[in-house]
C-alpha positions as CSV (number, residue, x, y, z in Angstrom):
1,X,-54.7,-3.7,200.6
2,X,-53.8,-4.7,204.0
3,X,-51.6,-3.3,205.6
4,X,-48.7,-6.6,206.4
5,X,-49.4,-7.1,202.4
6,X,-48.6,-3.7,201.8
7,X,-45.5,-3.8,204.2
8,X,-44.5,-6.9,202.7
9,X,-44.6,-5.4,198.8
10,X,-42.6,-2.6,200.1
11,X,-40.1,-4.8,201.6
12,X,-39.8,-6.9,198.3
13,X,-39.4,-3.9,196.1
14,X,-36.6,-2.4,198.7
15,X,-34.9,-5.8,199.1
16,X,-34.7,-6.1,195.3
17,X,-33.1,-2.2,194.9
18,X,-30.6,-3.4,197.9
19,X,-29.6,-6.4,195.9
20,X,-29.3,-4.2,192.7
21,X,-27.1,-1.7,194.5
22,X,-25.2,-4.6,196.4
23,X,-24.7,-5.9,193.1
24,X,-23.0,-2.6,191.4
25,X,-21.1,-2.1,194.2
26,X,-19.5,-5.6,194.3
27,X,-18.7,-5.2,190.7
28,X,-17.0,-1.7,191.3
29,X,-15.4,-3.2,193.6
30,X,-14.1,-6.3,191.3
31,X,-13.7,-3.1,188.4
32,X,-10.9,-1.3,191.3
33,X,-9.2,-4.5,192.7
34,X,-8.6,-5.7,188.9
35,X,-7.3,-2.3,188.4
36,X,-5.1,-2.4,191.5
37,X,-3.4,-5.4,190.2
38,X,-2.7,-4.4,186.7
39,X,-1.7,-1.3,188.1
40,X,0.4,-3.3,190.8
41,X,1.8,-5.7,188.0
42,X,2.8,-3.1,185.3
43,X,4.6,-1.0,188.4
44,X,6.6,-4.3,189.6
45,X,7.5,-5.0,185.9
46,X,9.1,-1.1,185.8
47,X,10.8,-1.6,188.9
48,X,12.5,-5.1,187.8
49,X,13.1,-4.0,184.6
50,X,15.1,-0.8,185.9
51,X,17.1,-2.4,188.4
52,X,18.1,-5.2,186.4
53,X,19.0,-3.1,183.7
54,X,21.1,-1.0,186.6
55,X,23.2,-4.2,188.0
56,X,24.1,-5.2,184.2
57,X,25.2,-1.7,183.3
58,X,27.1,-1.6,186.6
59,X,28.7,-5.2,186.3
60,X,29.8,-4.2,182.8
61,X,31.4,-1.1,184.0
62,X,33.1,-2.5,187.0
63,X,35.0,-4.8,184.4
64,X,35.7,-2.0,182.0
65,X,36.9,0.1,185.4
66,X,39.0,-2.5,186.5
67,X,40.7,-3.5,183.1
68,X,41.5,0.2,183.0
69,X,43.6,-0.1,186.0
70,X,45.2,-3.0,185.1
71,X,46.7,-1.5,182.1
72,X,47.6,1.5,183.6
73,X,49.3,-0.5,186.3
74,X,51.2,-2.4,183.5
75,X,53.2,0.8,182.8
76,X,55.4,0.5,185.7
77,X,56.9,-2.7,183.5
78,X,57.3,-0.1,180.6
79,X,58.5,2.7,182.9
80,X,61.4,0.5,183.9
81,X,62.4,-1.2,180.9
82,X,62.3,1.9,178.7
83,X,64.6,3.2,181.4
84,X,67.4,1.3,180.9
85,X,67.9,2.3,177.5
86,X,70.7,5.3,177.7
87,X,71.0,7.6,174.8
88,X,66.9,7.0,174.3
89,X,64.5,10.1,172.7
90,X,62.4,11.6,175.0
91,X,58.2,10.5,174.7
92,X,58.0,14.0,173.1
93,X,60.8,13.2,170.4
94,X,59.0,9.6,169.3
95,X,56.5,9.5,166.7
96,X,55.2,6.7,164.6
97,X,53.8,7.5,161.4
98,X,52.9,10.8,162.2
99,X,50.2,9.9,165.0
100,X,49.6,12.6,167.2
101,X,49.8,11.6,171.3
102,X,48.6,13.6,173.8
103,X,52.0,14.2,176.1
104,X,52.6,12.5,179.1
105,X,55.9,12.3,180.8
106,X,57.6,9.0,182.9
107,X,56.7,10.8,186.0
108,X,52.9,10.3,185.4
109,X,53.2,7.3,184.0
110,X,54.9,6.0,187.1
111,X,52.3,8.2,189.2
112,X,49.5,6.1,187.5
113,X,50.9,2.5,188.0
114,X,51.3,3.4,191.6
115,X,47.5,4.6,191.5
116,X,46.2,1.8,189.9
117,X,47.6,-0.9,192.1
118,X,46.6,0.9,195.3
119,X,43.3,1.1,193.6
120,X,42.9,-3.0,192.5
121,X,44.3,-3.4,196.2
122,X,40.9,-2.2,197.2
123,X,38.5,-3.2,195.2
124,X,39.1,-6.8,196.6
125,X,36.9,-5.3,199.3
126,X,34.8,-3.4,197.4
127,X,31.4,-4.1,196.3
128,X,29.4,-3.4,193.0
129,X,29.9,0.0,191.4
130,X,33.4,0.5,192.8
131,X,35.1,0.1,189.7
132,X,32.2,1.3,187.5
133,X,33.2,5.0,189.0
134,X,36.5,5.4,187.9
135,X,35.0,3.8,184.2
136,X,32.6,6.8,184.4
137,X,34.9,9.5,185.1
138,X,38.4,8.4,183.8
139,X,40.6,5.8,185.3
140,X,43.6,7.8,184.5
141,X,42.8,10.9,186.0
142,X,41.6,8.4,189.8
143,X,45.1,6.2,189.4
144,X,47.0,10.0,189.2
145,X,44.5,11.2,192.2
146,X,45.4,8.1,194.1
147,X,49.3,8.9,195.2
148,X,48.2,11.9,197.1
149,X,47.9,12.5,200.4
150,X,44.6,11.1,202.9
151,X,42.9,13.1,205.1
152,X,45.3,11.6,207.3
153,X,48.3,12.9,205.9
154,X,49.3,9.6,205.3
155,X,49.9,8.9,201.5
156,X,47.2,7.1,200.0
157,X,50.0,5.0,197.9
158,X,50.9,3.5,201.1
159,X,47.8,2.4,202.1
160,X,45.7,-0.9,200.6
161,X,42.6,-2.7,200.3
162,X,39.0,-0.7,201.3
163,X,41.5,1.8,203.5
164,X,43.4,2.5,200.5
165,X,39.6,3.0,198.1
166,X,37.9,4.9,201.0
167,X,41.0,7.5,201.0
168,X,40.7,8.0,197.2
169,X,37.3,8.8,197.4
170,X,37.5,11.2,200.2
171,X,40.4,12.6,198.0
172,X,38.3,13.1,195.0
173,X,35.7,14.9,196.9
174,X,37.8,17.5,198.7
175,X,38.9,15.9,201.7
176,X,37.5,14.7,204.5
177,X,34.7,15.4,206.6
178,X,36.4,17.0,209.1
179,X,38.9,18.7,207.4
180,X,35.5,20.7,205.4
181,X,35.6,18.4,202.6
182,X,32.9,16.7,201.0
183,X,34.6,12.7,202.3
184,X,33.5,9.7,201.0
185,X,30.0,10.6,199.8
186,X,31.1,13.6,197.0
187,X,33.8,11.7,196.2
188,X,31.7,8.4,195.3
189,X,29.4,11.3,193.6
190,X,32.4,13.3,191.6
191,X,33.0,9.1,190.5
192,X,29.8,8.1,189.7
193,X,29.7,5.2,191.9
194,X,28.7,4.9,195.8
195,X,31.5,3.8,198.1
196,X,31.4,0.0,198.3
197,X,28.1,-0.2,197.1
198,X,25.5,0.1,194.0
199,X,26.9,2.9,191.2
200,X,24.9,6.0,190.8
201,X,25.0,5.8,186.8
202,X,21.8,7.6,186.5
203,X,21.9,9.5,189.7
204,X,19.1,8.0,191.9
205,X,16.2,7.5,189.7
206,X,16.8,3.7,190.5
207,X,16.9,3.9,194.5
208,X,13.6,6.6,193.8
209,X,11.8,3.9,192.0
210,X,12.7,1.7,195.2
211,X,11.3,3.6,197.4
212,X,8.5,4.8,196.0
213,X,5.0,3.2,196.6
214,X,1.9,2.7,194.9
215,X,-1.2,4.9,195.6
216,X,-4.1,2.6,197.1
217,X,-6.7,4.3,195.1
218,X,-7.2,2.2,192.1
219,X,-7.3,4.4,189.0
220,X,-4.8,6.9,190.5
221,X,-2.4,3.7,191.2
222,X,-2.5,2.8,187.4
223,X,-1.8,6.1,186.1
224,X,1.3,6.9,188.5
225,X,1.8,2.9,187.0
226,X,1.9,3.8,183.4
227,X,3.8,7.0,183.9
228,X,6.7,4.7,185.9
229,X,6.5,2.2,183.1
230,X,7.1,5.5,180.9
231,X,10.1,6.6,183.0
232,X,11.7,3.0,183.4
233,X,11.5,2.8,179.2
234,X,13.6,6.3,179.3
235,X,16.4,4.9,181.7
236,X,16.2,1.5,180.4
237,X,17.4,3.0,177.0
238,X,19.9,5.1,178.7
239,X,21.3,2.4,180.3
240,X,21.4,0.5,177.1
241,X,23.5,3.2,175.5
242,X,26.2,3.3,178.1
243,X,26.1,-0.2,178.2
244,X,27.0,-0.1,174.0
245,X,29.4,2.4,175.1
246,X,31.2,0.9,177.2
247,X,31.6,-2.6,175.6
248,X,32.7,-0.7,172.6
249,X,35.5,1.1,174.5
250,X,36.2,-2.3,176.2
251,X,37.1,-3.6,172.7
252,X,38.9,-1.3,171.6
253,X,41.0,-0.7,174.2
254,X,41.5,-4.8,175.1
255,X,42.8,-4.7,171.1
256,X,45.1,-2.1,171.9
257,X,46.6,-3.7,175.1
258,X,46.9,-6.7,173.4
259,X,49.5,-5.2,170.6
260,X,51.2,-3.0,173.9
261,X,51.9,-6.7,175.5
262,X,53.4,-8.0,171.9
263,X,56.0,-5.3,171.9
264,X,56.4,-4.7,175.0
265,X,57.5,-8.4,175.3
266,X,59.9,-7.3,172.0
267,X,61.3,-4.7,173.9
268,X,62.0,-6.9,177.3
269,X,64.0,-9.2,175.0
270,X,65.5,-6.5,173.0
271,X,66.3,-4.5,176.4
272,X,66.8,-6.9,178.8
273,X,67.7,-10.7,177.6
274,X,69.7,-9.4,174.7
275,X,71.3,-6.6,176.5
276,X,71.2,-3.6,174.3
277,X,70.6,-0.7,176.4
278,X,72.3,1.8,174.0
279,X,69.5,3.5,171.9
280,X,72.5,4.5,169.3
281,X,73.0,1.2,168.7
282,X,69.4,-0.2,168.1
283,X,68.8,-1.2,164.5
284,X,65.9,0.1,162.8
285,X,63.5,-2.6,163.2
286,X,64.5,-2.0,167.0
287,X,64.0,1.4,167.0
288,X,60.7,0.9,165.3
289,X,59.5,-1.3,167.9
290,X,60.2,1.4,171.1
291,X,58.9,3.8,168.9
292,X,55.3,1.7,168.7
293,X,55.4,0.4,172.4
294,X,55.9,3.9,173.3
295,X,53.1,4.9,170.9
296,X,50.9,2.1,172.6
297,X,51.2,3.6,176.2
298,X,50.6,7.2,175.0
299,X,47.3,6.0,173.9
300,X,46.6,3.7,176.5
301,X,47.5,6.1,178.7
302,X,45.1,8.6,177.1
303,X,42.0,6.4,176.3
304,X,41.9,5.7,180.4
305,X,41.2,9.1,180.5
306,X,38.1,9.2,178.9
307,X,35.3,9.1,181.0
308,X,31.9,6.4,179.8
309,X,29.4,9.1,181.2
310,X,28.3,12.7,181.0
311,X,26.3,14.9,182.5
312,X,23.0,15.8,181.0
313,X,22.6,19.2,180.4
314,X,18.7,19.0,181.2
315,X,19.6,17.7,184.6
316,X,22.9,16.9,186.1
317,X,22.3,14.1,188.3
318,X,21.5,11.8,185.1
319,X,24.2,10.2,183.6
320,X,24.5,9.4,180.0
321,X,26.6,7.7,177.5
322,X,29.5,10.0,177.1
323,X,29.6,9.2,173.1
324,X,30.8,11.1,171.2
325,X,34.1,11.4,173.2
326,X,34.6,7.9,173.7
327,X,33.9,6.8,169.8
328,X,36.3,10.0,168.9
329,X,38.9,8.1,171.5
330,X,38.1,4.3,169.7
331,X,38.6,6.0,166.1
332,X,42.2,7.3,167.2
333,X,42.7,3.8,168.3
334,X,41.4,2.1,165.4
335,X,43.5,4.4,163.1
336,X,46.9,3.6,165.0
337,X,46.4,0.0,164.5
338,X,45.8,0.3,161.2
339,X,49.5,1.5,160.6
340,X,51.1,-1.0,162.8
341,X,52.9,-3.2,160.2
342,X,51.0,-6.5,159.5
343,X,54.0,-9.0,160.3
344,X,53.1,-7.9,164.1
């Protein structure tokens, strides 16, 4: 065979291997990039799923925080009615059909109210998560924290809005900065809740899925996908469970604030429109009804206490549903209003 002929077969058969390889190489390469995007569109998913699942937990807690603090900022009203009565039994002394109240005195109620309004002051310039804190670790025990002192000196009582929040929080985690404390940042942590910003509910697996990225090689990016997908399912459930948690608590704790407004309005009129101030001279029916209001704001005053979250025990920067507290807290609750007598 001539040689061009020869040349020219050689160039045919090479020319068709280049299109076969050309060929499997463009379809690896359609194979990886239609990996990439599943890969890409499964991670996205996680990562929407998980924060969205984060802002409604938050939201929910913030208004479970808050209501806290508005009851135990109600107790002021009590504190200064019930102490107008002369001759009246001390908290210790009153019992209603033989519940059992954790004690509390008039000086930590008082503490509280003071709290709790220096702590609604700020939230009007707080952002997400501010009240979700003090739902996750006790509103009671951050109302109480919130008449002490600031770094400052200065009591935080006496100061308001984001001043007033910042100084709690500094509080809570030992002070500030400067003074060797932990400031703003432990305190937000020891809450549950950044200062002014997004809660840490679940410690930072939300703000690590945020700032992680996806591999560019194609198979390795879908498996770190699915194992993300995997790890959003686990928070998204924890999430869930505080979130039934909480609106649980919410309930129960809006029912019983509902029946402590009823007679503490009775009281108002017994105490103050009617004028009978003398506990000896109270008939039954209106000893019954200090007896229960009392009652009421013990266990108001103790559910506020009880902190939405825990700890895990496999690792403490995850926050879970603190239930079994909590539904122990909403069966005292539920057991009290049971008693309460049905004309009421």
């Amino acid at each position: 065979m001539p040689i061009p002929f020869l040349l020219g077969a050689v160039a045919v058969v090479a020319g068709a291997a280049g299109i076969g390889a050309g060929a499997y190489g463009a379809k690896k390469m359609y194979d990886a990039n239609e990996t990439m995007n599943l890969a890409k569109s499964k991670y996205d998913r996680a990562k929407d799923r998980v924060e969205s699942e984060n802002r409604s937990t938050i939201e929910l807690m913030d208004k479970v925080g808050a209501y806290e603090l508005e009851i135990i900022n109600s107790f002021g009203e009590f504190s200064s009615i019930f102490e107008k009565i002369h001759n009246r039994p001390t908290f210790a002394e009153i019992e209603f059909e033989g519940l059992e109240v954790a004690p509390f005195t008039p000086d930590e109620l008082k503490q509280a109210s003071v709290g709790a309004a220096t702590l609604l002051g700020g939230l009007g310039g707080a952002g997400l998560g501010a009240a979700a804190g003090f739902a996750a670790s006790g509103a009671t025990t951050a109302a109480v924290m919130a008449v002490g002192a600031a770094s400052t000196g200065t009591a935080i009582s006496s100061l308001s809005g984001v001043a007033a929040t910042n100084a709690v929080l500094a509080f809570l985690g030992g002070g500030s900065l400067a003074a060797g404390g932990g400031g703003m940042a432990l305190g937000s942590t020891l809450l549950g809740a950044s200062t002014l910003g997004v809660g840490l509910l679940i410690g930072g697996a939300v703000f690590a899925f945020s700032g992680s990225k996806l591999s560019d090689k194609a198979d390795e990016a879908y498996s770190q996908a699915c194992r993300v997908e995997d790890a959003a399912n686990e928070i998204a459930g924890r999430l869930g469970d505080i979130r039934r948690v909480a609106g649980d608590f919410y309930n129960a704790i809006d029912g019983l604030n509902n029946f402590y407004k009823k007679y503490l309005d009775q009281l108002r009129q017994i105490v103050e429109i009617n004028g009978r101030t003398n506990y000896l001279d109270f008939t039954e029916d209106e000893k019954q009804i200090t007896n229960i209001t009392v009652n009421l704001v013990g266990l108001l005053f103790n559910a506020c206490k009880t902190k939405l979250t825990r700890n895990s025990e496999e690792d403490p920067e995850v926050k879970l549903a603190n239930s079994d507290e909590v539904y122990e807290e909403i069966g005292r609750t539920d057991s009290f209003l049971a008693r309460l007598p049905k004309a009421s």
